[in-house]
N, C-alpha and C positions, 0 to 999 in steps of 0.2 A: 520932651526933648531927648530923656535919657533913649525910649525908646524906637528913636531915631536912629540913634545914632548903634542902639544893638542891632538894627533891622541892615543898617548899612553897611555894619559889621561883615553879617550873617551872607547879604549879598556878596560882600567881595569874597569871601571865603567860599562861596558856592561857586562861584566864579572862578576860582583858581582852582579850585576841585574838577570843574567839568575841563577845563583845559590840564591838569594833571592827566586827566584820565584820559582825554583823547591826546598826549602822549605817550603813556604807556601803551595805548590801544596800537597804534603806529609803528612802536619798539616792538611790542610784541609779534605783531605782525610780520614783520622782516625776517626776526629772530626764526618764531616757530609758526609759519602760516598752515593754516586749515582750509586742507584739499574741500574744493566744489564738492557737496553733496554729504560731505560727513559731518554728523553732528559731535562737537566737541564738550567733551562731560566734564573739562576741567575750567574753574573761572580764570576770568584775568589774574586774581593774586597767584595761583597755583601757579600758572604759565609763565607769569612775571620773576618768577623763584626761581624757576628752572633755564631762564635765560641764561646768564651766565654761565652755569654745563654748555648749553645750545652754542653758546659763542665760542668756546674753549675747544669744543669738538670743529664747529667748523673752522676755525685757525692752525688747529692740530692738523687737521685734515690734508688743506690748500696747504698748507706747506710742505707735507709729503708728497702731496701732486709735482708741487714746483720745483722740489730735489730731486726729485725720479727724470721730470722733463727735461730737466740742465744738466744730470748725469747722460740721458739716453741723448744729447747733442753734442756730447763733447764725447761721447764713446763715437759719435756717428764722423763726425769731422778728427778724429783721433785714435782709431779702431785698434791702434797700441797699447793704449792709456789702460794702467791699473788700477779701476776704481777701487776693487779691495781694501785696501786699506783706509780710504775713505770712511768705508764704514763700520772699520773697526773701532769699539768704545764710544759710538754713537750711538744718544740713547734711542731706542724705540719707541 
């Protein structure tokens, strides 16, 4: 009976380990995908580490995009407008 009941253990805990993993598989993916044709010399924990950087950079990123696109619209409909100061004591 006892080892039953470790075998049923051992099941669920495998079980929640293969779906742990084909979510980080998922995350990871999104985050940092691997181009057609290249082979990737880093494992999933490695990859999984480096997410975070991966998401910090591409929010850093799109935001600069998004500030640049709403300045060059409002210079465009505004062609007065001093954005200078704007971006004085804004960090980089």
């Amino acid at each position: 009976m006892e080892q039953c009941k470790v075998v049923a253990a051992e099941r669920d805990l495998l079980k929640e380990l293969t779906e742990l993993r084909a979510a980080v598989q998922a995350m990871v993916a999104m985050v940092d995908p691997v181009e057609e044709g290249s082979i990737e010399g880093k494992t999933w924990v490695e990859r999984l580490r480096e997410a975070p950087q991966r998401i910090a950079h591409y929010l850093t990123e799109t935001s600069k995009d998004y500030i640049a696109h709403v300045l060059g619209l409002v210079k465009s409909y505004w062609p007065q407008a001093r954005l200078t100061p704007l971006g004085k004591g804004m960090a980089v």
